[in-house]
C-alpha positions as CSV (number, residue, x, y, z in Angstrom):
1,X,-70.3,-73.2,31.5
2,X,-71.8,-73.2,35.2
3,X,-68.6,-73.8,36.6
4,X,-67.0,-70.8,34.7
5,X,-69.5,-68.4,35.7
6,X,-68.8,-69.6,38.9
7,X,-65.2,-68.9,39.0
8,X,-65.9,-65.6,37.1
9,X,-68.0,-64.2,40.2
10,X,-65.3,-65.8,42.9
11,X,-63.1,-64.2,40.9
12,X,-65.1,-60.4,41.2
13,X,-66.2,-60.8,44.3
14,X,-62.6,-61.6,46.0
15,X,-61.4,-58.6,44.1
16,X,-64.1,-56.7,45.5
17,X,-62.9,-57.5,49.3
18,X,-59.1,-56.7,47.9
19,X,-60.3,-53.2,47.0
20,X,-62.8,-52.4,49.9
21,X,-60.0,-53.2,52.4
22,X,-57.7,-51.3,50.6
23,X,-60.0,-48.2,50.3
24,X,-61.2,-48.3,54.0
25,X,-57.5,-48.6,55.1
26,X,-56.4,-45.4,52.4
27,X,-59.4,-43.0,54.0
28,X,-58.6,-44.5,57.7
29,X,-54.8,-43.2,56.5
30,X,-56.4,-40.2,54.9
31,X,-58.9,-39.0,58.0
32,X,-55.6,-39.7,60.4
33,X,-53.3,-37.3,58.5
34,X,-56.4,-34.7,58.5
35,X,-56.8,-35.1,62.4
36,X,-52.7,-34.5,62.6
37,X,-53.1,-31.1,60.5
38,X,-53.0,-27.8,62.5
39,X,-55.7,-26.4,60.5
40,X,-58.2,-27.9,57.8
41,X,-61.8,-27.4,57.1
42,X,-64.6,-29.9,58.6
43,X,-65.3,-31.3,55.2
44,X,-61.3,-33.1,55.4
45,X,-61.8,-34.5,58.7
46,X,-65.5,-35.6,58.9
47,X,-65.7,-37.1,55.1
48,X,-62.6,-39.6,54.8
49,X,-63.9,-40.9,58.2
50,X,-67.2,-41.7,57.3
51,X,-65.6,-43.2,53.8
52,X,-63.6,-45.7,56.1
53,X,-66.7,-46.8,58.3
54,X,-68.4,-47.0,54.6
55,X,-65.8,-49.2,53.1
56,X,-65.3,-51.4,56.3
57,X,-68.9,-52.2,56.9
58,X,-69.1,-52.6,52.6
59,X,-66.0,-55.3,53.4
60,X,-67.8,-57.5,56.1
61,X,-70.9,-57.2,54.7
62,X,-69.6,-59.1,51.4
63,X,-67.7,-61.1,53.5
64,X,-70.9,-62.6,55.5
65,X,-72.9,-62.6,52.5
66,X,-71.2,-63.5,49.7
67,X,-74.7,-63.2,47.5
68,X,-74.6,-59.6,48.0
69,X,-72.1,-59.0,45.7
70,X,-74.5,-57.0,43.3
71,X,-75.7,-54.4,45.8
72,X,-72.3,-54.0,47.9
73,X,-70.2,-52.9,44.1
74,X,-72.9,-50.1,43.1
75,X,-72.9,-48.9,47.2
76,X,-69.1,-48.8,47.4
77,X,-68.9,-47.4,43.7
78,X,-71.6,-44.3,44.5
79,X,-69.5,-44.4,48.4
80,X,-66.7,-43.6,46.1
81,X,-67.5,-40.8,43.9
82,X,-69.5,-39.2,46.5
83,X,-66.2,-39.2,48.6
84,X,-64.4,-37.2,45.6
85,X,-67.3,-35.2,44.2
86,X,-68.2,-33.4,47.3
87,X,-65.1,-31.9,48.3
88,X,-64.2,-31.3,44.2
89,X,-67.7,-29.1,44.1
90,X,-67.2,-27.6,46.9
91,X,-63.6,-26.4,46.9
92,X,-64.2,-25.5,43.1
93,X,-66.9,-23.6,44.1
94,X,-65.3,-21.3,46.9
95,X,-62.3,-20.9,44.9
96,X,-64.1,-19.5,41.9
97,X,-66.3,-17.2,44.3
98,X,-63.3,-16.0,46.4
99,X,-60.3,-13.5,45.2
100,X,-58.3,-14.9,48.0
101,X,-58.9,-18.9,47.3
102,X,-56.8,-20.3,44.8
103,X,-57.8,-24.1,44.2
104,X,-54.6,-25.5,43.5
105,X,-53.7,-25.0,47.1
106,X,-56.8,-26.0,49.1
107,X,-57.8,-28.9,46.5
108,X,-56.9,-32.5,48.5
109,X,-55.0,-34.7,47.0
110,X,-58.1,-36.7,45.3
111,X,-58.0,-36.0,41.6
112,X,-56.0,-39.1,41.0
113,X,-58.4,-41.1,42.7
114,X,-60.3,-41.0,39.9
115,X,-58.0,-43.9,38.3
116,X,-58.5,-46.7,40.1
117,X,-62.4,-45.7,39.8
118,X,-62.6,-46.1,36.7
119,X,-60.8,-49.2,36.6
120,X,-62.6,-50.7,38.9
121,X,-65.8,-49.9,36.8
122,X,-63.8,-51.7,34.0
123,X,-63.9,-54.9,36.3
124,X,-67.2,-55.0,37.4
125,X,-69.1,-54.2,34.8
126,X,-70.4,-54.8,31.3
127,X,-67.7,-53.4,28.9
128,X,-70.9,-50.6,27.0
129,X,-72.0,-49.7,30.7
130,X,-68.7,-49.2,31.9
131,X,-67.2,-47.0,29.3
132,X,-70.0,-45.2,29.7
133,X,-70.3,-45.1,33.4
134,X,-66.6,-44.0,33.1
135,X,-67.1,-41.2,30.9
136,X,-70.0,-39.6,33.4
137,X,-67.8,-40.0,36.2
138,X,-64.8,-38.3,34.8
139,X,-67.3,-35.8,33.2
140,X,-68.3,-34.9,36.6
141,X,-64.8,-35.2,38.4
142,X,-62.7,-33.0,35.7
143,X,-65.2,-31.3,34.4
144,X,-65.4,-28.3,37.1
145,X,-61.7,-28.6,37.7
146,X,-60.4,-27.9,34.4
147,X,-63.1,-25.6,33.5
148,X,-61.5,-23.8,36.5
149,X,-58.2,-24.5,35.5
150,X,-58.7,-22.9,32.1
151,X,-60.4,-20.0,33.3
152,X,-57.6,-18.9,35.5
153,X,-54.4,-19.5,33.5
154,X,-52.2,-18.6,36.4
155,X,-53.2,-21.4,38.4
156,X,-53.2,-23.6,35.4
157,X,-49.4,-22.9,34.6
158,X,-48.7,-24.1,38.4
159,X,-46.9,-27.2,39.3
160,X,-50.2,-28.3,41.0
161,X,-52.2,-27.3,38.1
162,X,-50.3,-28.7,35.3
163,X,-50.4,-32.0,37.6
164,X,-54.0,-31.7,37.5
165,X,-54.2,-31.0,34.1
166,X,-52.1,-34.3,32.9
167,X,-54.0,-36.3,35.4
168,X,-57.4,-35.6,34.6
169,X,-57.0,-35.3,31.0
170,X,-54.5,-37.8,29.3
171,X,-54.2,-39.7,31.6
172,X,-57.7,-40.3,31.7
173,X,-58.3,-40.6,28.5
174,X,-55.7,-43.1,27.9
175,X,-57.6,-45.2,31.0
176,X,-61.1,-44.7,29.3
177,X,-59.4,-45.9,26.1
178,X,-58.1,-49.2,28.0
179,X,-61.6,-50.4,29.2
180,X,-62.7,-52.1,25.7
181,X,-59.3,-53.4,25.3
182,X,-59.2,-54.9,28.6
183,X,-62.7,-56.8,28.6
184,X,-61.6,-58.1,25.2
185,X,-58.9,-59.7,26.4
186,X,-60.5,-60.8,29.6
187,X,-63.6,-62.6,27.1
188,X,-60.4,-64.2,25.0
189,X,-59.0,-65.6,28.5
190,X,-62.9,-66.7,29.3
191,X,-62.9,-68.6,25.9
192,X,-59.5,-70.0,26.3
193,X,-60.4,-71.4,29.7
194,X,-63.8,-72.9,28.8
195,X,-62.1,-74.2,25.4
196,X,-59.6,-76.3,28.2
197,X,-62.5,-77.2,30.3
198,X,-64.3,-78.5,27.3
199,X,-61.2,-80.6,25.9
200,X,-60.3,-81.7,29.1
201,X,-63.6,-82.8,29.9
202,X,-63.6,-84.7,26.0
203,X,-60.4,-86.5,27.5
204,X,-61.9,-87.5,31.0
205,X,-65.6,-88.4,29.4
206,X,-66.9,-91.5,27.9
207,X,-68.7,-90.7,24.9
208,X,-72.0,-92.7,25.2
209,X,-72.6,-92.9,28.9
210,X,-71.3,-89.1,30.0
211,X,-69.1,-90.9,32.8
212,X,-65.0,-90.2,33.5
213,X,-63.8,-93.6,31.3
214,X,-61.2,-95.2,31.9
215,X,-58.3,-93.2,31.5
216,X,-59.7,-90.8,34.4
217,X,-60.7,-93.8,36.2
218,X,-57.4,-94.6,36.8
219,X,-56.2,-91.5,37.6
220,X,-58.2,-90.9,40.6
221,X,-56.9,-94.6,41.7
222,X,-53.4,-93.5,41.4
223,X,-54.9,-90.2,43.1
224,X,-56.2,-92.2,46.4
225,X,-53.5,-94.9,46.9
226,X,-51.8,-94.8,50.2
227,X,-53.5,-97.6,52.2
228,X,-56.2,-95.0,53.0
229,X,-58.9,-97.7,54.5
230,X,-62.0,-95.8,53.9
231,X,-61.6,-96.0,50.4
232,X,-63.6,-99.0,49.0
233,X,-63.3,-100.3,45.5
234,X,-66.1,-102.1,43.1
235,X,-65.9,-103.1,40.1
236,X,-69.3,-104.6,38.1
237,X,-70.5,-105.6,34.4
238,X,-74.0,-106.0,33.5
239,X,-75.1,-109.7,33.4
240,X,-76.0,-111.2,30.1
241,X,-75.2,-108.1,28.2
242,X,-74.0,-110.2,25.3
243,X,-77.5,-111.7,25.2
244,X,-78.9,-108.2,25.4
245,X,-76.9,-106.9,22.2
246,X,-77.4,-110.2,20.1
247,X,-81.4,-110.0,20.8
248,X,-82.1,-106.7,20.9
249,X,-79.3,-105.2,18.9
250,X,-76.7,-102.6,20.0
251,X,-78.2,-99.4,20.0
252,X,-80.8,-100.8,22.7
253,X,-77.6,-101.8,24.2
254,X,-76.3,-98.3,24.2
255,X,-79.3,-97.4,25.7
256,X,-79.0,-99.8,28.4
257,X,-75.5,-98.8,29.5
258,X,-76.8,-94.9,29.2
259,X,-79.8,-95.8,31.8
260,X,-77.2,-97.9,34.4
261,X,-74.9,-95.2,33.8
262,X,-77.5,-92.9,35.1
263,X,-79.0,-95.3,38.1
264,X,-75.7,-95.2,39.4
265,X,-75.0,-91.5,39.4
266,X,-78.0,-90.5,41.0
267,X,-77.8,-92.6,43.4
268,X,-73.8,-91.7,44.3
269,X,-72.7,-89.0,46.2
270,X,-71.0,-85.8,44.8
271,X,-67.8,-87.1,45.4
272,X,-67.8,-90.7,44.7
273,X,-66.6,-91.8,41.2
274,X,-68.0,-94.0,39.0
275,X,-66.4,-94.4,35.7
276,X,-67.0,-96.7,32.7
277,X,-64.2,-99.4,32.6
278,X,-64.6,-100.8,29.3
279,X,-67.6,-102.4,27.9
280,X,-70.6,-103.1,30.0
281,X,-67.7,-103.3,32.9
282,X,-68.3,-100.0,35.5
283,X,-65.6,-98.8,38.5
284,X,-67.2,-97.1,42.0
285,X,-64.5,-95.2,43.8
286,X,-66.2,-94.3,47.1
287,X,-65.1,-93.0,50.4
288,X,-66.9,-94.6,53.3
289,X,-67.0,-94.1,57.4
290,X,-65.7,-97.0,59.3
291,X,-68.7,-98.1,60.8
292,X,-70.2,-98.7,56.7
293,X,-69.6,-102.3,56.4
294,X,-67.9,-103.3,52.5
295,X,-70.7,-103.8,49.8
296,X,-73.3,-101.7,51.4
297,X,-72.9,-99.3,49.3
298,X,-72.3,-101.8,45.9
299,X,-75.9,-103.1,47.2
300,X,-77.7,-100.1,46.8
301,X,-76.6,-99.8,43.4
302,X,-77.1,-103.3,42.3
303,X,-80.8,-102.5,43.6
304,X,-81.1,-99.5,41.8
305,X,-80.2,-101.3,38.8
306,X,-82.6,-104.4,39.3
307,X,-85.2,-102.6,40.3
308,X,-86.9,-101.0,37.3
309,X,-87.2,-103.2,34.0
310,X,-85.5,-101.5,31.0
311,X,-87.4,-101.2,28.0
312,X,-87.2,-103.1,26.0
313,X,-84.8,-105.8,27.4
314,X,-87.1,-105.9,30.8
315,X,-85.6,-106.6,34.5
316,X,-81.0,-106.1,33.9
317,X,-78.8,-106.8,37.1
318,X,-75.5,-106.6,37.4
319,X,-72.5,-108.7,39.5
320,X,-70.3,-106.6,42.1
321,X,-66.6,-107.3,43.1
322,X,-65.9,-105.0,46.2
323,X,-62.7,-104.4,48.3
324,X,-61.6,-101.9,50.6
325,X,-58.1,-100.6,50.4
326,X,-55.6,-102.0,52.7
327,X,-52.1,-101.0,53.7
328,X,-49.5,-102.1,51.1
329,X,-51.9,-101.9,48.4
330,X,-50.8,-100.9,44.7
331,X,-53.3,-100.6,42.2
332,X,-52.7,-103.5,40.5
333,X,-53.3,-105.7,43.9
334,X,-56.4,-103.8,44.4
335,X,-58.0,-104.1,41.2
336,X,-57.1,-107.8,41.3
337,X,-58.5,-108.4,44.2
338,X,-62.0,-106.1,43.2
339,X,-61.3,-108.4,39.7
340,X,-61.6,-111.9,42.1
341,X,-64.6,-110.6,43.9
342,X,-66.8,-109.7,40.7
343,X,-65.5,-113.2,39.0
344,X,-66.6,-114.8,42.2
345,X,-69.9,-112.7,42.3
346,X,-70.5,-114.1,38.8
347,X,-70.3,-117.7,39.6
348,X,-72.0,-117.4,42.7
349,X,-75.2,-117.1,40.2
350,X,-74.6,-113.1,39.0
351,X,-76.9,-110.6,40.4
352,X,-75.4,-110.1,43.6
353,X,-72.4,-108.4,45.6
354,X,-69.2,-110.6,46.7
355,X,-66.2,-108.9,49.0
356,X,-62.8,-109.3,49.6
């Protein structure tokens, strides 16, 4: 579930970046064509500016601190409606208080801005708030432009006005309409996805100890073949482990393979592998520097394992086969050649580390 929350907030927070660049780069465009106009009022030249700088620091700032994300959506959002709500007022407001104003001519071309808005507020945030986040933002948006609109008929019946009129009204509607569909079908993509992680983590698990079994075991061998020499190989059982089930029974035997199991993980780095091979038989993947020298590694975990007693079977140890991989090697030389070291290991007197 971690992991999918995870890829959830890479996933918003690299669609974030996508839609800050874009919006610094549309009012950059925006506050360029404004400068290359004869005539336009301060409002157009000074506000799509300051919208860009907005944006563009909004951008780097997620980009240097990714944790931000929280803070830099609801700053870009408010950035964003401020941007269209201040010239919509405004213009709204001289046209209606002027004879000579008529707002489908002096209105920019921001009404349709309103779209990707509200889709972005279908992204970011909880389906309830978003819907009703939307509704308030078109609310204030259309709100004084189609109560203008309606209350001068002439301008309403305009190309520019019936435009507005369509955009700010079905359309709209049929985007507000869209948000609950859409997070329902992005929470049936969620479940579908941890449904896979789940069954593919079933297929790559061993049951009792929580390690990747055998099956996934050899899968990253196959993965890491190549003669790649920092790789090293060991294979080990648990000594006795027979004796251990036939005294003790095999639930305390269970228990002893869970407790190894877990000796050896914490003491493994994040990407080494250990997986159960079958039995009280374990593999170590690891990738070592050259200056390591073979079994060092196999050692500390043959400590770990030795050196707290087990209740209730006391002091357990375990035998090591170790190889590194060589050139030429398949995986059936290498294993067979881990296989000889842990066999030799075991006749050496068990409890101890043997490399080939």
């Amino acid at each position: 579930m971690s992991a999918l929350l995870e890829s959830r907030e890479a996933y918003v927070r690299n669609a974030a970046l996508a839609m800050l660049l874009i919006a610094s780069f549309a009012t950059a465009t925006a506050a360029v064509m404004h400068r290359l106009q004869a005539a336009t009022h301060p409002l157009d030249l000074w506000l799509p500016l300051l919208m860009a700088i907005s944006f563009g620091l909004l951008f780097l700032t997620l980009k240097v601190r990714p944790r931000s994300l929280g803070a830099v959506l609801w700053v870009g959002l408010g950035t964003a409606l401020t941007g269209i709500l201040v010239p919509i007022w405004w213009y709204t407001w001289v046209a209606a208080h002027s004879t000579d104003v008529r707002l489908v001519d002096t209105l920019p071309p921001i009404g349709s801005t309103l779209v990707p808005i509200v889709l972005s507020l279908a992204v970011f945030m909880r389906p309830r708030m978003a819907v009703i986040a939307a509704a308030i933002s078109w609310l204030l948006v259309a709100g004084p432009i189609l109560a203008y609109l309606f209350w001068h008929p002439t301008e309403l019946l305009s190309p520019r006005g019936q435009d507005l009129l369509i955009t700010l009204g079905p359309v709209m509607m049929l985007v507000l309409v869209f948000i609950p569909f859409q997070r329902g079908l992005q929470q049936r993509v969620a479940s579908l996805h941890a449904e896979r992680v789940k069954m593919q983590a079933l297929a790559e698990r061993d049951v009792l100890t929580g390690l990747y079994n055998r099956r996934a075991g050899e899968s990253f061998l196959r993965a890491v073949m190549g003669g790649n020499a920092d790789v090293e190989l060991a294979v080990f059982d648990i000594d006795r482990f027979k004796s251990i089930n036939d005294t003790h029974g095999h639930a305390v035997g269970d228990a002893v393979l869970r407790e190894i199991a877990a000796r050896c993980s914490a003491r493994l780095r994040r990407d080494d592998i250990v997986a159960r091979w079958g039995g009280e038989e374990f593999l170590v993947l690891t990738h070592t520097a050259a200056h390591i020298e073979v079994g060092q590694i196999a050692e500390e975990l043959r400590t770990a394992i030795a050196a707290e007693p087990i209740s209730p079977v006391g002091k357990v140890t375990a035998s090591f086969g170790v190889t590194r991989m060589q050139d030429g090697d398949t995986m059936a030389t290498l294993l067979e050649r881990a296989d000889a070291a842990l066999y030799a290991a075991k006749h050496a007197g068990r409890d101890r580390v043997v490399c080939r």
